[in-house]
C-alpha positions in Angstrom: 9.6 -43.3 -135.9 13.4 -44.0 -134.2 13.9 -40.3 -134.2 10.5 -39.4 -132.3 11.2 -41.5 -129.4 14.9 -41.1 -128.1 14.0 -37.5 -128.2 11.1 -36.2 -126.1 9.1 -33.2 -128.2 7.6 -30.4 -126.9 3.6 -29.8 -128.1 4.6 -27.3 -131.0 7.7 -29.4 -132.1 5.3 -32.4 -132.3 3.0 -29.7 -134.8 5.8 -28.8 -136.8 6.7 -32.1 -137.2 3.2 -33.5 -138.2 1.8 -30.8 -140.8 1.2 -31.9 -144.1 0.8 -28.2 -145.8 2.5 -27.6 -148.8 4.5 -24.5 -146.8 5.1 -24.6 -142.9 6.9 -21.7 -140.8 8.0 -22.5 -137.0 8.1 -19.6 -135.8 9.0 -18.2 -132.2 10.4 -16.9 -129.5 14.3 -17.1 -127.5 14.7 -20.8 -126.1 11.5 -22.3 -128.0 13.2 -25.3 -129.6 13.0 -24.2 -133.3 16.6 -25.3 -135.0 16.1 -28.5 -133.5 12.7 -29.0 -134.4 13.5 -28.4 -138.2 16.1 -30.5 -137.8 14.0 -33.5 -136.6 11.7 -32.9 -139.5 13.9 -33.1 -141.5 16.0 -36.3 -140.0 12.6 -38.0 -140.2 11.4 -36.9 -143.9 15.0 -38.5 -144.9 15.2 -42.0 -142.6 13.7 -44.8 -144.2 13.0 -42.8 -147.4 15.8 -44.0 -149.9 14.3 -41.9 -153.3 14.1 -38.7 -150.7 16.3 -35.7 -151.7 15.8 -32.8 -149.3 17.2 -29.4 -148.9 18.7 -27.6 -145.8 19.1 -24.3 -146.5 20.6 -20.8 -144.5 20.8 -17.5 -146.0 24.8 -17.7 -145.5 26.6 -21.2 -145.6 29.0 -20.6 -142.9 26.4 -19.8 -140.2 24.4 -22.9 -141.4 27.9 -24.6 -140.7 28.6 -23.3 -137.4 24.6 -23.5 -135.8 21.9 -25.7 -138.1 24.1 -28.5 -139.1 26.0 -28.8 -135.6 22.5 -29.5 -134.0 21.7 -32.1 -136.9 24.8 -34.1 -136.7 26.5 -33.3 -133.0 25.7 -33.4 -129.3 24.7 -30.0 -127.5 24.8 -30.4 -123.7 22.2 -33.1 -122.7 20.7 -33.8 -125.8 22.1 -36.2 -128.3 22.6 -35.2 -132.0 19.5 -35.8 -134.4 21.4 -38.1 -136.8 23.0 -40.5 -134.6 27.0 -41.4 -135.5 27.1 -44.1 -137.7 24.0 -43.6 -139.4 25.0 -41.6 -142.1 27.8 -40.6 -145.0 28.7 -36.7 -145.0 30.8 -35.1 -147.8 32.0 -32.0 -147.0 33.1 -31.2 -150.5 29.9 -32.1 -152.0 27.9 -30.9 -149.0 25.6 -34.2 -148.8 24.6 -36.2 -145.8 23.7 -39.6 -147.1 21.5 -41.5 -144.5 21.8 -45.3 -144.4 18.7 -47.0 -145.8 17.7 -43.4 -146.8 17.7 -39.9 -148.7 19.9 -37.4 -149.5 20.5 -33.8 -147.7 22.0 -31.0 -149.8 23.1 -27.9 -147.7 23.9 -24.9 -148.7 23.9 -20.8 -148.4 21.4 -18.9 -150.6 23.8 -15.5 -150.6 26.8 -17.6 -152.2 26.1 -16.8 -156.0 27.8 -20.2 -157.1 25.0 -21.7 -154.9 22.3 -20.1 -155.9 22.9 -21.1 -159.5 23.1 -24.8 -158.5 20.2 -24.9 -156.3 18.6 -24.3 -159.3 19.4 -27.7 -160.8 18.0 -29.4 -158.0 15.1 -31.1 -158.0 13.9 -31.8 -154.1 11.2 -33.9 -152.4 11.4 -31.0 -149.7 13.6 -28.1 -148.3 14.4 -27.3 -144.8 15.0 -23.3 -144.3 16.7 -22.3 -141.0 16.5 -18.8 -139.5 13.9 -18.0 -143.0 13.2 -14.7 -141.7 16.5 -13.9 -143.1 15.4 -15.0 -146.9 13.9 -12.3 -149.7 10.6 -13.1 -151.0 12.6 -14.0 -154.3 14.7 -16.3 -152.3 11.8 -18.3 -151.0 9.6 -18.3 -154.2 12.4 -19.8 -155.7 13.2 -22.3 -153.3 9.1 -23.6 -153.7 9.9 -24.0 -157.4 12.6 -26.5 -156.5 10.1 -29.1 -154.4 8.9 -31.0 -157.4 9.8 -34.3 -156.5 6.8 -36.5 -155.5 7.4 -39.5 -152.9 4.6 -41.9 -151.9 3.8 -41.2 -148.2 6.4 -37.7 -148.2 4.3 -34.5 -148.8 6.6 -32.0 -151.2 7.3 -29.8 -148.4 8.8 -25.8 -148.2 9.5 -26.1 -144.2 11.4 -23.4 -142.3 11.8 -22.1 -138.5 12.7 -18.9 -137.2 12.7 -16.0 -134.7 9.7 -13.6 -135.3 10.9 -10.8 -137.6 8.6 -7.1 -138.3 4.8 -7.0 -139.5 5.9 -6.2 -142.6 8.2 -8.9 -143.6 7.2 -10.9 -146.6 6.7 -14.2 -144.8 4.7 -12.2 -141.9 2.4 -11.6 -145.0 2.5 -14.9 -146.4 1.5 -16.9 -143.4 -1.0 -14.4 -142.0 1.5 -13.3 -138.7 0.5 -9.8 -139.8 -2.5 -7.7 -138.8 -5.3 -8.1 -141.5 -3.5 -10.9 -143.6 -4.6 -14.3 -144.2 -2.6 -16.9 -144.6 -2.1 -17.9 -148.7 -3.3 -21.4 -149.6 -1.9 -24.4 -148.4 0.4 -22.2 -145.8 0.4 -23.1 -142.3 2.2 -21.5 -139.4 3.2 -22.7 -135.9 4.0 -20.0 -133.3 5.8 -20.9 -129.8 6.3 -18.8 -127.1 10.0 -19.2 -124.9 7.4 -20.0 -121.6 5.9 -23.5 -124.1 9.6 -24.8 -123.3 9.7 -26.6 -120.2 13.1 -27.8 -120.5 15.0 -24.2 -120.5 16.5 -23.3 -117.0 14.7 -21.2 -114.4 17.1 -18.6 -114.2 17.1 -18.6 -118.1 13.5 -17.7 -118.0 13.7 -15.3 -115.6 15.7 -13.4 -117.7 13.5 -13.1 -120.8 10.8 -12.3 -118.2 12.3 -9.0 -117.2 12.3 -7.8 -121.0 9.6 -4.9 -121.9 7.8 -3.6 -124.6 8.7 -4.8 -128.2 11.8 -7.1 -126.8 9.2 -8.7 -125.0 6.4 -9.2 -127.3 9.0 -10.7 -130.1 11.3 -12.7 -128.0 9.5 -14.0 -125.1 5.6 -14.0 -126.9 6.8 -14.9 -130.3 4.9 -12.0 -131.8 6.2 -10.5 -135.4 7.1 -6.6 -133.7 9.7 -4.8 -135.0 13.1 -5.6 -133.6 16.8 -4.5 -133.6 16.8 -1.2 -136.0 13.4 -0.2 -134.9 12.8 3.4 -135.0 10.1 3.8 -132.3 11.7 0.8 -129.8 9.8 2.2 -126.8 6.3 2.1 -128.6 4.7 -0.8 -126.8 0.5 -1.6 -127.9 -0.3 -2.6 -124.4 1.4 1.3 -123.1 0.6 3.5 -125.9 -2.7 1.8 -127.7 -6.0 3.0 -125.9 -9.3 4.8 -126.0 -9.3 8.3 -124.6 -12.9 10.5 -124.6 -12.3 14.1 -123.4 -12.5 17.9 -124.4 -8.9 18.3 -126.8 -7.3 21.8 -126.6 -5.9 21.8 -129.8 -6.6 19.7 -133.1 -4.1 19.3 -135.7 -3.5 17.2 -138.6 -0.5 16.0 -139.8 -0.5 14.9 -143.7 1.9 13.3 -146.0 1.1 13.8 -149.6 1.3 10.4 -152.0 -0.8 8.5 -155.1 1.4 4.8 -155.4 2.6 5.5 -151.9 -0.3 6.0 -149.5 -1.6 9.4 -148.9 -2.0 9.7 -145.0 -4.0 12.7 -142.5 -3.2 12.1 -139.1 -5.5 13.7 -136.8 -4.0 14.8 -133.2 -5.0 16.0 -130.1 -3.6 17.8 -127.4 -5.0 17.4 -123.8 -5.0 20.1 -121.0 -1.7 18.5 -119.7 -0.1 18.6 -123.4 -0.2 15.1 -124.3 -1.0 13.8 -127.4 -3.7 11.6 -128.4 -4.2 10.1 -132.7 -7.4 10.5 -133.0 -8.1 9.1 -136.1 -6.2 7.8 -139.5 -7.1 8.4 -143.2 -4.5 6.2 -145.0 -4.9 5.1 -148.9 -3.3 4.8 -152.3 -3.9 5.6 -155.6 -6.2 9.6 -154.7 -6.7 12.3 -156.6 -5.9 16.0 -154.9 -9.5 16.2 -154.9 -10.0 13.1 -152.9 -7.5 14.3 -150.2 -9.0 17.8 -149.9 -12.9 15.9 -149.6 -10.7 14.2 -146.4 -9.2 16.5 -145.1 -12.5 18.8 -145.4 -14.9 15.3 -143.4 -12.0 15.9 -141.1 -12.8 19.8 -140.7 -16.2 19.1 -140.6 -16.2 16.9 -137.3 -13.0 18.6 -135.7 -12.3 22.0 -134.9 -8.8 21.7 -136.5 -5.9 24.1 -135.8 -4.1 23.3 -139.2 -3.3 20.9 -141.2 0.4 20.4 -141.7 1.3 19.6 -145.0 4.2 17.8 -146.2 6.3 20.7 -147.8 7.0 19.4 -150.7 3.5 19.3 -151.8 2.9 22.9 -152.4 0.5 23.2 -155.2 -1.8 20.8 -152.9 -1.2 23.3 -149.8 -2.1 25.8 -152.2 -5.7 24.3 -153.2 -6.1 23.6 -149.8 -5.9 26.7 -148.7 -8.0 28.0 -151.6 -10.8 26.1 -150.1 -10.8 27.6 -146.5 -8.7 24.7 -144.8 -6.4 26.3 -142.5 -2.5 24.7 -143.9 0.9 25.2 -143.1 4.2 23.6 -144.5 5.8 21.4 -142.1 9.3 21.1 -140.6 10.5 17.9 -142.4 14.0 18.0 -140.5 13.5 14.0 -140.6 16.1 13.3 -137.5 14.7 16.1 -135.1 11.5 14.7 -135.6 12.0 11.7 -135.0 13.6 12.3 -131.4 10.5 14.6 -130.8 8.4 11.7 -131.2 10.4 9.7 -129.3 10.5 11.8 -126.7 6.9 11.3 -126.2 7.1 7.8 -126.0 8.2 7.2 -121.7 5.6 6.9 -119.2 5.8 10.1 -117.3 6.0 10.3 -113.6 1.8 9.4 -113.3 2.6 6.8 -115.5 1.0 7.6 -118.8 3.1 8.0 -122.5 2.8 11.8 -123.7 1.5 10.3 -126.8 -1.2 7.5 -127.5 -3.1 6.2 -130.5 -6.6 4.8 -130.5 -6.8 1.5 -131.7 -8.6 1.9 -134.8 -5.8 3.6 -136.2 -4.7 0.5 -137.7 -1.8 1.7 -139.9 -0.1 3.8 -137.7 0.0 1.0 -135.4 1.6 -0.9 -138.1 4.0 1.9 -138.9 5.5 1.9 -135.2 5.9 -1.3 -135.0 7.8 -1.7 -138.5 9.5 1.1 -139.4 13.0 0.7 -139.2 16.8 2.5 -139.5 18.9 2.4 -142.5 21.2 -0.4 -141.3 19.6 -1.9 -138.9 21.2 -2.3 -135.1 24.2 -1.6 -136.5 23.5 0.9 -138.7 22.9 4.2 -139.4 20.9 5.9 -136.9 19.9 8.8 -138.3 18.8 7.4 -141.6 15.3 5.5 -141.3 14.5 3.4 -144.4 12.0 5.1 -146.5 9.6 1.9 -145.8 6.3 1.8 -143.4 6.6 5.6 -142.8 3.4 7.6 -145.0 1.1 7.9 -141.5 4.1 8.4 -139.6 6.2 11.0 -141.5 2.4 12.7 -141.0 2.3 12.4 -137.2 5.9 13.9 -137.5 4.7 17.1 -138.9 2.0 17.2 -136.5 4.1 16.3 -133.5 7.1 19.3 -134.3 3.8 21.8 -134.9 3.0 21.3 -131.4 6.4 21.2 -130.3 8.1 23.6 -132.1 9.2 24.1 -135.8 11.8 26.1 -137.5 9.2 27.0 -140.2 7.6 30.3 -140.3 3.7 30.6 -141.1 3.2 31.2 -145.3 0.1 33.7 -146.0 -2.8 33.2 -147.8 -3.6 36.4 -149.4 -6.4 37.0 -152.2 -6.4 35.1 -155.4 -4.0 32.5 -153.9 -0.5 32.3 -151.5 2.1 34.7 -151.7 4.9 32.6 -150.7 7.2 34.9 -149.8 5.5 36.6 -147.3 5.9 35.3 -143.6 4.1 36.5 -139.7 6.0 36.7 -136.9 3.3 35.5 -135.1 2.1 32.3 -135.2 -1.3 33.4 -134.3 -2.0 35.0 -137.3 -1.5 31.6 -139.3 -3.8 29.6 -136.9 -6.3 32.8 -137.9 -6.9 32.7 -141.2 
């Protein structure tokens, strides 16, 4: 094919390029080579292929203008356009590319509402998605409902390319990017790393190489980490994930009460030096109070546990809790303080070591950190996360400011139940009873 040999592909290019799955995602890091690659695609799915009507699609027209179609139909630097001059008929009005001898490209933005009604007219061979980590899930079912148009020798194709976005994202999911997720059927992802590119400038390089933690992982390995807007930006897996077997001072259990949202008991433990360590995670949906208190009493019966601190909204649960020997407390759920308690546990000290580390069977928690996010993002609010990917951390939260310090005074459990009112000054005699 012409387009193949003027321009020289890289390994994962060639990949993208060759995959006949119903559904593709290039995805990857800074410098890997992904606009252009869906742009070759989609150049050679249209060349030669007169009945061929394919999509190229952004979230918002004018940046598909101003990046995606510039590297389709102009120079940049060294490297020659994808659709040579001369090869083609563009109406700007009408938004088609009409290749000689071939198909037809429609472009457009999916957050124009105008657009989005006539994309669904359409009736494409294929579609081209650039930057797709910025597309809903509704956005990109409905775009796979308009590839209905079967070609001899052109596979009906949803193909998109972007940078990696958070575990939790929909397409993360979809294509099995995300821990414990399998990619659906016929679904088939391509992951690049900035390093696979060859061609990017030393210096260039260099520069991605100094990143750490989660900048690293997502835009030098290509990994789906949270990004911009992530809460807990210093938690890094290779820093904060590990094993630790010694004697813990202290045992407490954070615990965020839920039935459609998980339920989550967080169990923490404080070494001679006051760090932290997650010990383990009990994280699921859909339980009754009497499957949370058989938890949190396995929990009891392998730890010596300090308290558990309870999410203070949940008082008739506190309340049975306690009625059953386990030692509870309400928690300080001033959400912004918290947050900056846990962050501050999150630098190396001067040894070295994180004041706070998970073990790595604590699967969700791990999740959490790496997906929960602010309000609006890196330009946001900062002192509004989203209530998303937060159950096992709102728990460690509680457990953290328990150790740390809370504003709340201890509640008493006196016969035949828990007089509310009633409140210690010393802490001591909560911990006692």
């Amino acid at each position: 094919m012409r387009v193949e040999k003027e321009i020289q592909l890289l390994p994962p290019q060639l990949r993208f390029m060759q995959a006949k799955e119903r559904e593709v995602l290039y995805s990857g890091a800074f410098g890997a080579g992904k606009t252009r690659a869906l742009c070759l695609k989609l150049a050679s799915r249209v060349i030669g292929q007169p009945g061929a009507r394919e999509g190229l699609a952004r979230k918002h027209l004018v940046s598909l203008k101003s990046t995606t179609l510039r590297t389709l139909l102009e120079a940049d630097g060294n490297l020659p356009p994808v659709l040579p001059m001369g090869t083609y008929d563009h109406n700007k009005s009408e938004r088609t590319i009409r290749v000689h001898g071939g198909g037809v490209i429609y472009y457009f933005g999916l957050g124009d509402a105008e657009d989005y009604q006539k994309i669904g007219s359409l009736n494409l061979s294929g579609c081209a998605v650039d930057e797709a980590v910025e597309l809903s899930d509704p956005d990109w079912t409905m775009l796979r409902g308009r590839i209905r148009l079967q070609l001899k020798g052109l596979p009906m194709q949803l193909y998109g390319a972007c940078n990696p976005g958070a575990p939790s994202h929909h397409l993360a999911k979809r294509f099995g990017l995300a821990g414990g997720h399998q990619p659906a059927s016929n679904c088939m992802a391509i992951q690049t790393r900035s390093p696979d590119n060859f061609f990017l400038p030393k210096q260039y390089v260099e520069d991605l190489m100094s990143l750490e933690g989660v900048a690293f992982e997502r835009y030098v390995e290509g990994k789906w980490r949270g990004g911009e807007g992530l809460v807990y930006d210093r938690f890094d897996r290779s820093v904060h994930v590990r094993e630790r077997d010694e004697q813990w001072r202290r045992i407490v259990v954070g615990q965020d009460e839920g039935y459609t949202n998980p339920a989550a008991l967080v169990a923490i433990g404080e070494d001679g030096d006051g760090r932290l360590h997650i010990l383990e995670e009990w994280y699921r949906t859909n339980q009754l109070e009497a499957d949370v208190i058989a938890a949190a009493k396995d929990m009891a019966g392998r730890y010596r546990i300090e308290s558990f601190v309870l999410d203070p909204s949940a008082a008739k649960l506190r309340a049975s809790m306690l009625n059953e020997d386990l030692p509870v407390r309400p928690a300080d759920n001033e959400v912004f303080s918290g947050i900056q308690k846990v962050q501050q546990r999150l630098p190396r000290a001067g040894d070295g070591l994180p004041r706070l580390t998970v073990d790595p069977k604590c699967e969700n928690i791990i999740r959490e950190f790496e997906s929960y996010e602010w309000l609006g993002g890196s330009s946001g609010f900062k002192d509004q996360p989203k209530k998303e990917n937060d159950h096992a951390l709102d728990a460690l939260r509680y457990g953290v400011v328990y150790f740390d310090g809370s504003r709340i005074e201890p509640r008493v459990r006196v016969a035949g139940g828990v007089d509310a009112g009633a409140t210690f000054d010393d802490d001591r005699m909560w911990r006692s009873l």
